[in-house]
ZAFIZA-252995 format. One record per residue: x, y, z of N, C-alpha, C in turn. Coordinates in steps of 0.2 Angstrom, whole numbers, plus 5000, padded with zeros to 4 digits. Atoms other than C-alpha are relative to their C-alpha. Example, Ala and Ser with C-alpha at 12.3 -4.5 7.8 and 13.67 -1.06 7.14 Angstrom:
! residues 2
500449945000506249785039500450065000/499649944999506849955036499650055003/
***
This chain:
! residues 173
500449945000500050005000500450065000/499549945004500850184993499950055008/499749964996501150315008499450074997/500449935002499750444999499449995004/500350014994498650505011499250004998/501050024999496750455016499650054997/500649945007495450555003499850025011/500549964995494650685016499450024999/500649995004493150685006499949984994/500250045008492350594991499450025000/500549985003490950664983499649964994/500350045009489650574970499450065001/500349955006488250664961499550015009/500449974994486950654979500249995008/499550034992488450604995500550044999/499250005000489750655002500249965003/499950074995490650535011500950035005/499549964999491950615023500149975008/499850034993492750545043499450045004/500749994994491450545056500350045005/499849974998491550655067499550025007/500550004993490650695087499550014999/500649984999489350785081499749984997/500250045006488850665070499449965004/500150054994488450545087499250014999/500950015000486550595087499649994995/500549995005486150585071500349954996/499950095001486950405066499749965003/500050054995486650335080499249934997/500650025000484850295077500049954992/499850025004485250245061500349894999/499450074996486550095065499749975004/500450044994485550045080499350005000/500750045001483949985072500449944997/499750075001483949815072500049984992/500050015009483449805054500650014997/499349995003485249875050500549975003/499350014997486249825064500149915000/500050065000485749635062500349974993/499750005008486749645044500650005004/499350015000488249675052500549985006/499750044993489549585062500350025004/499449974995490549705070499750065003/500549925000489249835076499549945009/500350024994488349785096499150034998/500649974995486549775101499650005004/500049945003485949895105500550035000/499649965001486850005100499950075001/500449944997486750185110500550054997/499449955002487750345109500649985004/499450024996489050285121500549964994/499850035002489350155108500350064992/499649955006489450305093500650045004/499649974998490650405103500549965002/499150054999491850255106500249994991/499850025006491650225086500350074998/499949935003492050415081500749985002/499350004997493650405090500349964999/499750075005493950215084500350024993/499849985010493950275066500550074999/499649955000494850435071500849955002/499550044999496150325078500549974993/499850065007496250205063500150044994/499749965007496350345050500850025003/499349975000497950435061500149944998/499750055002498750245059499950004995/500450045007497950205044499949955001/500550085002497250055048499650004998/500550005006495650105040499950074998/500349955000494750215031499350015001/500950014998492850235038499950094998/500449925002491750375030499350005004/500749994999490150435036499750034993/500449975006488850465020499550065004/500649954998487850625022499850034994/500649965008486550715008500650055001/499549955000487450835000499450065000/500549955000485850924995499450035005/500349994994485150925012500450045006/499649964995485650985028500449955005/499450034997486950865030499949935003/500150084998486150695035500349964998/499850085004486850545036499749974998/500350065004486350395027500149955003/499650074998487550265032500850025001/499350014999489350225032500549954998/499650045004490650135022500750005005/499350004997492450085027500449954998/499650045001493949985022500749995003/499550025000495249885030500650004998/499549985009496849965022500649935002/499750074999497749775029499949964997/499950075005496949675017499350014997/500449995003495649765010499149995000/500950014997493949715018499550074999/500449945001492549835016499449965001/500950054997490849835025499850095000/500349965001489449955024499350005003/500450004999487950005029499550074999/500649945003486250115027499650015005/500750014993484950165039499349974994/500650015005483350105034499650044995/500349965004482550255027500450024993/499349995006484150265015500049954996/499950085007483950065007499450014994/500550005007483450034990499850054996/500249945003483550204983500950014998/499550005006485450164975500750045004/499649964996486550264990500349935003/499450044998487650094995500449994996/499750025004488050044977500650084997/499649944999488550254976500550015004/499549984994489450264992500749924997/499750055001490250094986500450014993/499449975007490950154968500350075001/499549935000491650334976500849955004/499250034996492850214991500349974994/499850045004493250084977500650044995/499349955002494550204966500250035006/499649964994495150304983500449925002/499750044999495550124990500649974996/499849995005496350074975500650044999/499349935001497450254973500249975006/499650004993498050194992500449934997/499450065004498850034982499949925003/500250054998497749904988499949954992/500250045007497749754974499349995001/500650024999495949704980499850015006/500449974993494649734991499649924998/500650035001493349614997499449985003/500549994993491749595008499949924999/500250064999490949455016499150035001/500850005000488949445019499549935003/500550044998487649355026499749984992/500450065006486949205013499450064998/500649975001485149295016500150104996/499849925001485649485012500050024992/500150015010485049494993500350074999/499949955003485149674995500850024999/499449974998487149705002500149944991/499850035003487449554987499950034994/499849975007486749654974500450074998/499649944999487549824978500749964998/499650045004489149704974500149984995/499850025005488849634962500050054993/500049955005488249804951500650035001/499549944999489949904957500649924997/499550065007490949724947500249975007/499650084998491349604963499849955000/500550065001490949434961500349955005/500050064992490749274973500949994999/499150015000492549204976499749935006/500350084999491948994981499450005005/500449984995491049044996499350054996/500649935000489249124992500050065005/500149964997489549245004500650025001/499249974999491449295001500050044994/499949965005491449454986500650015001/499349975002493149514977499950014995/499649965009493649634965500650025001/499149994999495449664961500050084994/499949945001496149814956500050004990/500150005006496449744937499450024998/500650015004494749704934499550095001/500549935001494049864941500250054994/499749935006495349964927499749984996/500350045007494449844915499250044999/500749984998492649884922500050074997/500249935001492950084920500350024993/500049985007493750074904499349964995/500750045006492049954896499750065004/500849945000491050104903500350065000/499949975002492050244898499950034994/
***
C-alpha cells in the first residue's frame, strides 16, 4: 500500500462521504442501532446507543491517524447534512463493510457510496478489496455485484481486484 494520504472527502452526484465526526453521534446513531440494520452486520453491538457512537468516532479517528482504516460517514449533499450510512475499508487486506439506515435502502445510495471508496481504495495501492455477507442479504449481494465484485467459492465471500476494476471503468468509459 503507497504512503498517499486518506481521501478527506469523496463526493458522488447526491453523497458526500467524509470521517465521522462527534457531532455526527446523534444523528447515526439511530440509524445503526435499528435492528433492521444492525442485524446485517458483524462487527456493530445490540443495542447500539450513543455511548457505543462515541467509542466508534474516536475508533475510526484512531484507525485513520494509523491508517488502519478508512471509515466514512455518508451524508446528503443536497440536504442539511444527514447521514445515510457508512462505508469503510480495512487498508490490511482490503475488507470493506457498509451499511444504510433503513429509510436510506433501495434507493441506490450503497452501490453509490460503494463506487466513490472503490478507486480512493485502490489510489491507496490495495490490489483488491473484498466483503463478506450473510447468505440471506439479497440486498448487500446485489450492491456487489452492480459495482463488478463477484462470489470468490464461498456464496458469501465477494472480490474485486484492482485489474478487473481498470477493466470495468474502461468498458463503461
Amino acid at each position: 500500500m503507497t504512503g498517499a494520504p486518506l481521501p478527506d472527502r469523496l463526493d458522488t452526484a447526491r453523497l458526500t462521504l467524509r470521517p465521522f465526526r462527534m457531532e455526527d453521534v446523534e444523528r447515526f446513531v439511530p440509524l445503526i442501532g435499528d435492528w433492521e440494520v444492525a442485524r446485517w452486520l458483524a462487527r456493530v453491538p445490540h443495542p447500539y446507543g450513543p455511548e457505543d457512537g462515541r467509542a466508534w468516532v474516536a475508533l475510526a479517528a484512531r484507525n485513520r491517524a494509523e491508517r488502519v482504516s478508512l471509515d466514512l460517514l455518508a451524508v446528503l449533499i443536497k440536504d442539511d447534512g444527514r447521514p445515510v450510512g457508512g462505508i469503510g475499508v480495512i487498508l490490511a487486506d482490503g475488507e470493506v463493510g457498509y451499511w444504510l439506515g433503513r429509510p436510506h435502502q433501495g434507493i441506490g445510495y450503497g452501490t453509490e457510496m460503494l463506487r466513490a471508496v472503490v478507486p480512493a481504495a485502490f489510489a491507496l495501492g490495495l490490489p483488491r478489496l473484498w466483503a463478506r455477507i450473510a447468505p440471506d442479504n439479497h440486498r448487500s449481494r446485489r450492491v456487489l455485484e452492480t459495482v463488478g465484485f463477484t462470489p470468490q467459492g464461498a456464496a458469501d465471500h465477494y472480490e474485486l481486484t484492482a485489474g478487473r476494476w481498470r477493466f470495468l471503468t474502461q468498458e463503461t468509459a
